[in-house]
Backbone bond lengths (Angstrom), bond angles and torsions (degrees), N, CA, C in turn:
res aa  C-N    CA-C-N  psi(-1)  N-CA   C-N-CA  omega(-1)  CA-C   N-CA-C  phi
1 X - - - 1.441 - - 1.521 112.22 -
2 X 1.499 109.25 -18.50 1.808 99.60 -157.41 1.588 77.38 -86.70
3 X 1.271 139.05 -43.03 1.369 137.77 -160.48 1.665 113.91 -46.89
4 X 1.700 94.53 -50.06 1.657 102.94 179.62 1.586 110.04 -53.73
5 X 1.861 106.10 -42.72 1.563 85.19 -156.85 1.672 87.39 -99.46
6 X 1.011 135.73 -9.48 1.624 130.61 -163.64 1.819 104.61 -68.02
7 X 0.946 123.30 -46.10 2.044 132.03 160.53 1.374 108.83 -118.78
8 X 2.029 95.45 129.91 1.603 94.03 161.88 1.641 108.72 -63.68
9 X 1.353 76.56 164.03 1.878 99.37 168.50 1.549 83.89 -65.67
10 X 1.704 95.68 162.21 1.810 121.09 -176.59 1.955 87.87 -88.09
11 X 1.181 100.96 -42.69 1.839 96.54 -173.25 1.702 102.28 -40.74
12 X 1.199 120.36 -79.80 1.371 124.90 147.80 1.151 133.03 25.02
13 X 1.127 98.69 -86.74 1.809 125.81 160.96 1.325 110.90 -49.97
14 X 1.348 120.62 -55.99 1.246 120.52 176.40 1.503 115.78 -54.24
15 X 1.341 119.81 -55.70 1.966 131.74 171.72 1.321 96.91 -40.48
16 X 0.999 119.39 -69.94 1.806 121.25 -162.32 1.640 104.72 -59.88
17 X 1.403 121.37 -34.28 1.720 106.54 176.79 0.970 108.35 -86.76
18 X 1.503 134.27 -22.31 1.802 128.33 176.13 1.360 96.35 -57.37
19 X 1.801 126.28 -63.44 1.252 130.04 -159.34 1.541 105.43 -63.18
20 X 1.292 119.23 -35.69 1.368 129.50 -173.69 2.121 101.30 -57.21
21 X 1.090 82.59 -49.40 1.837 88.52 -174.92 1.568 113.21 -88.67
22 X 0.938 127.87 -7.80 1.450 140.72 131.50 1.511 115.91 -44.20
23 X 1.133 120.97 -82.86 1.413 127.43 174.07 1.488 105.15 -26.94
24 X 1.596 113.92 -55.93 1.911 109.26 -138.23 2.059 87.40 -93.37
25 X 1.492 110.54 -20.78 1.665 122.25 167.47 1.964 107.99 -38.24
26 X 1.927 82.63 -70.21 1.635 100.10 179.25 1.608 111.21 -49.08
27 X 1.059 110.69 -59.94 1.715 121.40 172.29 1.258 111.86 -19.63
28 X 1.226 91.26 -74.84 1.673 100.49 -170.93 1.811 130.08 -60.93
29 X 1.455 83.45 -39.52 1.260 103.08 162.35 1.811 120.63 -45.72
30 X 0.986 129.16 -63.73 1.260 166.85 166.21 1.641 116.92 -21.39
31 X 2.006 87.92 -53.91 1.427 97.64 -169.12 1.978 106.76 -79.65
32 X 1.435 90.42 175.61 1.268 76.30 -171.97 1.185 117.60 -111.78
33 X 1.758 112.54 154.32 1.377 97.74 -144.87 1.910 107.37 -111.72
34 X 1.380 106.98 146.40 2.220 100.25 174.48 1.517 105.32 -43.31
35 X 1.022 110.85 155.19 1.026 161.59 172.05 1.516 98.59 -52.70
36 X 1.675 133.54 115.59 1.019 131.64 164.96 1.668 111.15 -48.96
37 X 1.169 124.11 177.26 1.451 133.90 179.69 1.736 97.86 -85.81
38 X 1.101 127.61 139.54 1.505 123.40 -174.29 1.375 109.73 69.29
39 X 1.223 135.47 1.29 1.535 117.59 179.36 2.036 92.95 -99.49
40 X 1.492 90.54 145.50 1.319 114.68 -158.16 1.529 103.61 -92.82
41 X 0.769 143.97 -179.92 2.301 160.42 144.62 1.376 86.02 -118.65
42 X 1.095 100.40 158.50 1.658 135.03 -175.04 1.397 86.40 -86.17
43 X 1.327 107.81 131.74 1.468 128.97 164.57 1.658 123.30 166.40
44 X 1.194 127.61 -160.88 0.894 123.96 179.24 1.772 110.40 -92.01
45 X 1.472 102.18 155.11 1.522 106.96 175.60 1.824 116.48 -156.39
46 X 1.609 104.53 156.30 1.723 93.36 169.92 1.478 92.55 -81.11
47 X 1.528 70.08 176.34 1.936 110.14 -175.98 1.740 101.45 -111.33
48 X 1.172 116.36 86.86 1.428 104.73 172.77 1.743 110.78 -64.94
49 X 1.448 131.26 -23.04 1.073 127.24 176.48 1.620 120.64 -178.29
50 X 0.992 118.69 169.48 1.549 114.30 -169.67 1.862 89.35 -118.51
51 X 1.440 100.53 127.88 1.722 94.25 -172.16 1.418 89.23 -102.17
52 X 1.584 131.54 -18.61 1.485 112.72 162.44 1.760 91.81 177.10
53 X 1.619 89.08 176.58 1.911 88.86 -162.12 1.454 123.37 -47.79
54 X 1.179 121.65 2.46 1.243 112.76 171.95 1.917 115.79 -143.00
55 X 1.063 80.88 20.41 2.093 94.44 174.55 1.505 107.41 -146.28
56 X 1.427 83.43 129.00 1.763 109.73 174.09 1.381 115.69 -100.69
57 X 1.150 109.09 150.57 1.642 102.26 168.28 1.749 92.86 -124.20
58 X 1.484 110.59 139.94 1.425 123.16 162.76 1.417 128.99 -65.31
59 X 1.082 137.91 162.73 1.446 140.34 150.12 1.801 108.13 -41.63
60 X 1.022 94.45 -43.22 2.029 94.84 -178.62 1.222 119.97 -76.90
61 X 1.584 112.95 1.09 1.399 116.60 -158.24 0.961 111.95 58.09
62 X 1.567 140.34 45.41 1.689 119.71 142.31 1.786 114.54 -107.85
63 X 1.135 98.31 137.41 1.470 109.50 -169.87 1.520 112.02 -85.35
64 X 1.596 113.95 117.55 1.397 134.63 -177.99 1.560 109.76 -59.25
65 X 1.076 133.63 154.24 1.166 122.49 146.80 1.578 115.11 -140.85
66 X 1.698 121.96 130.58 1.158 117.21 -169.51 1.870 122.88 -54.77
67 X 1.215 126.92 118.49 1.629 119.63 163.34 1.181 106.04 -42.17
68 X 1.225 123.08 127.58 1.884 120.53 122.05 1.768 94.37 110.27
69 X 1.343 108.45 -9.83 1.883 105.17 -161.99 1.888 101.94 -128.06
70 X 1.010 124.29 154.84 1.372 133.83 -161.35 1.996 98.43 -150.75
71 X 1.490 96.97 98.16 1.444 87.81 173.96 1.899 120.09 -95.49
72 X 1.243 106.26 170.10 1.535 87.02 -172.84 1.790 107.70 -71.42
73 X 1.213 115.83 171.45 1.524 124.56 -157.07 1.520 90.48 -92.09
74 X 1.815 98.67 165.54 1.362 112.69 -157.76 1.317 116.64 -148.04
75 X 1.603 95.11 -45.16 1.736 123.95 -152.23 1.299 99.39 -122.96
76 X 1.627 120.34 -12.79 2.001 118.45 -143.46 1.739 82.06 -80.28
77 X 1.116 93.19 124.97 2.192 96.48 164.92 1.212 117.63 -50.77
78 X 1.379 123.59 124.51 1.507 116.86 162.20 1.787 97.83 79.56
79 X 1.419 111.68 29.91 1.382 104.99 158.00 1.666 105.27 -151.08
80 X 1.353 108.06 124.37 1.379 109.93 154.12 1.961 134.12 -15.32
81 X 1.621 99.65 118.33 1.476 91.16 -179.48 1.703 113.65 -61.19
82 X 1.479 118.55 131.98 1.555 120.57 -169.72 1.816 98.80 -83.57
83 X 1.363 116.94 149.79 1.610 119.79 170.54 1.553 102.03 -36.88
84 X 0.865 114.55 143.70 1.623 118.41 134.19 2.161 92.46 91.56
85 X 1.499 98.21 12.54 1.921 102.21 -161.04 1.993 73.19 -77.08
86 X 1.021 114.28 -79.93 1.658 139.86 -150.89 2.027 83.76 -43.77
87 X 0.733 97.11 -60.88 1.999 91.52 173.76 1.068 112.05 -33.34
88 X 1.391 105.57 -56.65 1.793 105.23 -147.09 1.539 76.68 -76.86
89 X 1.464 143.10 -56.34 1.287 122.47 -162.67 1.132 131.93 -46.01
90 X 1.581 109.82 -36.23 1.207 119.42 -177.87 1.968 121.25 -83.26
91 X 1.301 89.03 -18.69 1.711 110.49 163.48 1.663 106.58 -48.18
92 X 1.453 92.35 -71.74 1.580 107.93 165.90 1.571 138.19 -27.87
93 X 1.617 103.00 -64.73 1.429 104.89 167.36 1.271 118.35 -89.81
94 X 1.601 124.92 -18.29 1.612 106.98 160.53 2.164 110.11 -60.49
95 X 1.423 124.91 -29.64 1.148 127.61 -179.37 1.767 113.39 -71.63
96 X 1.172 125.12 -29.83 1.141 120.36 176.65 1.874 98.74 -114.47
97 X 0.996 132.49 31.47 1.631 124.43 162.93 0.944 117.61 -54.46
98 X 1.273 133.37 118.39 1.444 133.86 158.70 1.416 109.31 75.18
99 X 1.537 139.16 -2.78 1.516 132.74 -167.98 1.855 82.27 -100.49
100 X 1.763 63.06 -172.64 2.013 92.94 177.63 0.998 82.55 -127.57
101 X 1.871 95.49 133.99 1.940 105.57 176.26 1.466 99.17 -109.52
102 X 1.254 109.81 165.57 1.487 132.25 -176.00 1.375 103.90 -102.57
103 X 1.456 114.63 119.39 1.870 99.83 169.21 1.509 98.37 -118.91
104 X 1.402 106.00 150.45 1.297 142.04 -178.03 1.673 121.62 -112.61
105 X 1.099 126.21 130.50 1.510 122.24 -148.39 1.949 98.49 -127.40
106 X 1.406 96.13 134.61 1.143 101.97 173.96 1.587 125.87 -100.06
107 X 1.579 118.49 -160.59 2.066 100.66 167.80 1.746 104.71 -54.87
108 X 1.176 113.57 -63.44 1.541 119.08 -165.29 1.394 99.88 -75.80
109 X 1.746 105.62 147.32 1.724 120.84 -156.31 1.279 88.68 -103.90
110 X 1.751 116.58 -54.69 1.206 130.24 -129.66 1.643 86.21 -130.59
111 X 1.734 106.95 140.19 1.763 107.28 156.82 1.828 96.98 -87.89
112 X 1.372 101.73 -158.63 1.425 135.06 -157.04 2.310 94.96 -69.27
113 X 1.713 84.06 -34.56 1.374 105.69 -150.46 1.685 103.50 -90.64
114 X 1.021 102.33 -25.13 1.681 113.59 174.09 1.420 116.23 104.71
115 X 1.192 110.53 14.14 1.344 141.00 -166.15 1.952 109.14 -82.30
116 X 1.103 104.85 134.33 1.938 90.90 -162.53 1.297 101.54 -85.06
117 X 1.512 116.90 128.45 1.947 97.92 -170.53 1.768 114.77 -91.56
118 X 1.008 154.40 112.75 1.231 162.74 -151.59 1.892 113.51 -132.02
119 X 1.452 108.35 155.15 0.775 139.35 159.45 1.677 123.38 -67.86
120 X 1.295 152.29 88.32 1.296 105.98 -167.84 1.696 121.82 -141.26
121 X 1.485 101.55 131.43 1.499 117.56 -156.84 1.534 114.23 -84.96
122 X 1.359 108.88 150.62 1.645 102.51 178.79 1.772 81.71 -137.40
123 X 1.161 118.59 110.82 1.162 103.83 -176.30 1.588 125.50 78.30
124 X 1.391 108.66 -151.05 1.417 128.41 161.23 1.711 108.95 -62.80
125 X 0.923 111.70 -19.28 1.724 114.44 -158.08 1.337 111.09 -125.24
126 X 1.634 121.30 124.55 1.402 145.55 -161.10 1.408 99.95 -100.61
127 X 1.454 127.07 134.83 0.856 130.51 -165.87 1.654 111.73 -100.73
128 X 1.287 98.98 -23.41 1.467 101.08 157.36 1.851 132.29 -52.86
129 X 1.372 81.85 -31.50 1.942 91.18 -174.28 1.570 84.87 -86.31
130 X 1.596 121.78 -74.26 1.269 121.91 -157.64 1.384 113.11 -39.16
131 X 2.064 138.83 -21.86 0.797 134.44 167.65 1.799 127.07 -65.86
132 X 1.479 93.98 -42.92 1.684 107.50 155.76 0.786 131.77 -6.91
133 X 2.071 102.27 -75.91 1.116 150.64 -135.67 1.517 90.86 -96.27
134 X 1.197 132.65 -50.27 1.571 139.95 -161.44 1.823 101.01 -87.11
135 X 1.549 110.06 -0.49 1.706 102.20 -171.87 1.175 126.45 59.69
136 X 1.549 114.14 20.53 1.379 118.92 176.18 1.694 106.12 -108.63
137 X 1.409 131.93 -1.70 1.541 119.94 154.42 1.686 108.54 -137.73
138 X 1.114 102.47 -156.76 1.542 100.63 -135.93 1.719 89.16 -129.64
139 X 1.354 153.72 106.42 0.961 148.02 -134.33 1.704 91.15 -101.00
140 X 1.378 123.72 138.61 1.705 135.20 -167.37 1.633 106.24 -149.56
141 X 1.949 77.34 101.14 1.221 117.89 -168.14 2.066 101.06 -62.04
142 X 1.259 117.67 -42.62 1.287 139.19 -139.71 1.292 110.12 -77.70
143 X 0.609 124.39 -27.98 1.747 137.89 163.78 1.312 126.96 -62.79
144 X 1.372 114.38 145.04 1.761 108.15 178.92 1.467 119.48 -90.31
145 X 1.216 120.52 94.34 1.129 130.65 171.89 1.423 124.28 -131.38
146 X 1.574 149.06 -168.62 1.069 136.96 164.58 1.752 143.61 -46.26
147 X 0.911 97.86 136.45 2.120 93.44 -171.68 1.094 106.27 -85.19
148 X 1.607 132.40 -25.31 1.172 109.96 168.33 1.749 121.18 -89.89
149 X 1.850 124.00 -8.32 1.318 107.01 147.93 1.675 126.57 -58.54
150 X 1.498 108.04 -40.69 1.201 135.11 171.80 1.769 107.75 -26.26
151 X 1.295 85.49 -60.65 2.123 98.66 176.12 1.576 108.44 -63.87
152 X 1.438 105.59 -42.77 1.569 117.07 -167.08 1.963 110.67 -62.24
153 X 1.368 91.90 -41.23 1.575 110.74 171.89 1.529 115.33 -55.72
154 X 1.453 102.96 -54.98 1.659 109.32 -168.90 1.494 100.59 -66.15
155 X 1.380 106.53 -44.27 1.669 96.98 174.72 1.159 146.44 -49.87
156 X 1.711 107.37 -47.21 1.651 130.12 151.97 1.775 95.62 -43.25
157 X 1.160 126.31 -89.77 1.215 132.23 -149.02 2.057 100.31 -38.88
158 X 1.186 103.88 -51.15 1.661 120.17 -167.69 1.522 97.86 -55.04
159 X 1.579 125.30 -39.32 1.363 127.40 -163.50 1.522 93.64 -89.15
160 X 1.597 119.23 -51.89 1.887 100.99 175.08 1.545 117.71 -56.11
161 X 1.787 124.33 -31.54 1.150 122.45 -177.94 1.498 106.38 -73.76
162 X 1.903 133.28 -16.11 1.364 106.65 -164.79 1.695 90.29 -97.31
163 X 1.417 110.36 -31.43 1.899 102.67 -178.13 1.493 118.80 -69.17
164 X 1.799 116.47 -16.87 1.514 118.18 173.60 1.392 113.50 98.68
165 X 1.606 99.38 19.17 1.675 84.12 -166.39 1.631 115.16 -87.68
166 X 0.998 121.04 -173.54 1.847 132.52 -179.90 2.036 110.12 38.70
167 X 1.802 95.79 -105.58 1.626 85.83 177.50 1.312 114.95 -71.57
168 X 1.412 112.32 -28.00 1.723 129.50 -178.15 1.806 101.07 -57.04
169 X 1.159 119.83 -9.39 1.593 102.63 178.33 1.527 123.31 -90.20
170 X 1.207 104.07 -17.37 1.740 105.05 175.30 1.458 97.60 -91.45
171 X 1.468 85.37 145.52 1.662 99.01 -170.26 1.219 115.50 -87.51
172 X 1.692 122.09 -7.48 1.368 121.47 155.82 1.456 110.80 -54.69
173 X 1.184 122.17 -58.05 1.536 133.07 -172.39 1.713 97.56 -59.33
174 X 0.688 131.63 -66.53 1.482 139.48 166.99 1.587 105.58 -18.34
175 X 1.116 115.04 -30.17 1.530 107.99 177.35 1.573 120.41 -123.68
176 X 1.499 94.79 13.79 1.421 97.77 156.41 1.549 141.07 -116.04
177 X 1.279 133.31 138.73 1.501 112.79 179.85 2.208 107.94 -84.14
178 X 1.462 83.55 169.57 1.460 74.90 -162.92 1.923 74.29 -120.86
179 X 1.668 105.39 144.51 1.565 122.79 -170.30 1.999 95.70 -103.60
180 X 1.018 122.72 63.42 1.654 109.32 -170.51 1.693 114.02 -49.21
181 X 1.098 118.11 -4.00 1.643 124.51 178.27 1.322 84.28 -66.70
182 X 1.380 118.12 -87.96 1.780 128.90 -147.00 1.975 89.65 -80.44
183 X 0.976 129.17 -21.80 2.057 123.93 -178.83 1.795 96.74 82.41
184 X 1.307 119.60 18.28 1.693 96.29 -174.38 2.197 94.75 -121.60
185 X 0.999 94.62 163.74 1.415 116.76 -175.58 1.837 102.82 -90.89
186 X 1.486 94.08 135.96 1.614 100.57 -174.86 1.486 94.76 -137.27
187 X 1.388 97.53 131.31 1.303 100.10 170.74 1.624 143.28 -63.16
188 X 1.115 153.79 120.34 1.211 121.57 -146.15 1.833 99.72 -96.34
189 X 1.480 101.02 167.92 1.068 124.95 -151.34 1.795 96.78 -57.46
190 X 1.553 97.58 -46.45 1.803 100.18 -165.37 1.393 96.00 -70.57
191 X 1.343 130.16 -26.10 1.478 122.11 -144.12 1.419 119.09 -55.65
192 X 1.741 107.01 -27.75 2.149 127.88 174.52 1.773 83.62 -56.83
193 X 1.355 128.55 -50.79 1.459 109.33 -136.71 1.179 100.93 -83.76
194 X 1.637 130.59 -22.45 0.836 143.21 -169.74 1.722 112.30 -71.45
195 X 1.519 115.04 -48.37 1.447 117.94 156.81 1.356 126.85 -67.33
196 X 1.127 105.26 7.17 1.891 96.33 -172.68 1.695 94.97 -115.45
């Protein structure tokens, strides 16, 4: 008898440190954790600069990037400036001049690029739609973000594509759809029947 209770069994020993490191795993897990370096709270912030129609850079140096909108390129290295790029930029920094913008945060923090993805307000007015809206970006359905910006987007985009404004005014563009997955222009299906 003294043997049984005088040393645990090693099995024993073993249960209690698996469960033990289990426990302090979950723990940690659990608690909550700082704030990466560059990750933002919703609030207000400066605009140290607009690096092009759809990226901000902050006063802190962290770089914005618009939800849901794709303006034509400007700045991208080793690619041609796109029509309508030098607009939308300047759309941009005449829209955030001199204010404090509001950013608004969706599921996804971060793009591909490390870039913080945001919502972003000057006022009453989102600069994501107002770009839409002006035909200077390209509304991007494909991403996980909200369904009711999602609606808000397609709408802006549908009202710059039916009045013609920005890329929507050349009538080449006018007869093309734009694929924002792959970035290339496809012609649409009716567009032959329509010229012939």
């Amino acid at each position: 008898m003294s043997r049984r209770f005088g040393r645990p069994p090693h099995r024993l020993i073993a249960v209690c440190a698996v469960l033990l490191v289990l426990f302090l795993i979950r723990l940690l897990n659990d608690a909550p954790r700082p704030p990466e370096p560059g990750d933002l709270a919703p609030g207000e912030y400066r605009v140290l600069r607009a690096v092009d129609g759809d990226t901000l850079q902050l006063e802190n140096r962290v770089r914005v990037r618009l939800i849901g909108v794709d303006c034509p390129e400007t700045v991208k290295p080793e690619h041609p400036v796109e029509p309508w790029g030098p607009e939308a930029s300047t759309f941009t920094k005449q829209f955030i001049s001199g204010k404090v913008v509001r950013l608004e945060f969706d599921r996804e923090r971060k793009d591909r690029h490390g870039r913080t993805l945001a919502y972003v307000w000057v006022g009453e007015r989102m600069l994501n739609e107002e770009l839409l809206r002006a035909g200077l970006a390209r509304f991007e359905p494909q991403y996980h973000y909200s369904e009711t910006k999602k609606r808000l987007f397609r709408q802006a985009e549908r009202e710059a594509r039916k009045a013609g404004r920005g890329i929507w005014s050349d009538d080449d563009a006018a007869d093309r759809d734009f694929d924002p997955r792959t970035k290339h222009k496809h012609p649409r299906p009716d567009a032959n029947r329509r010229a012939a």
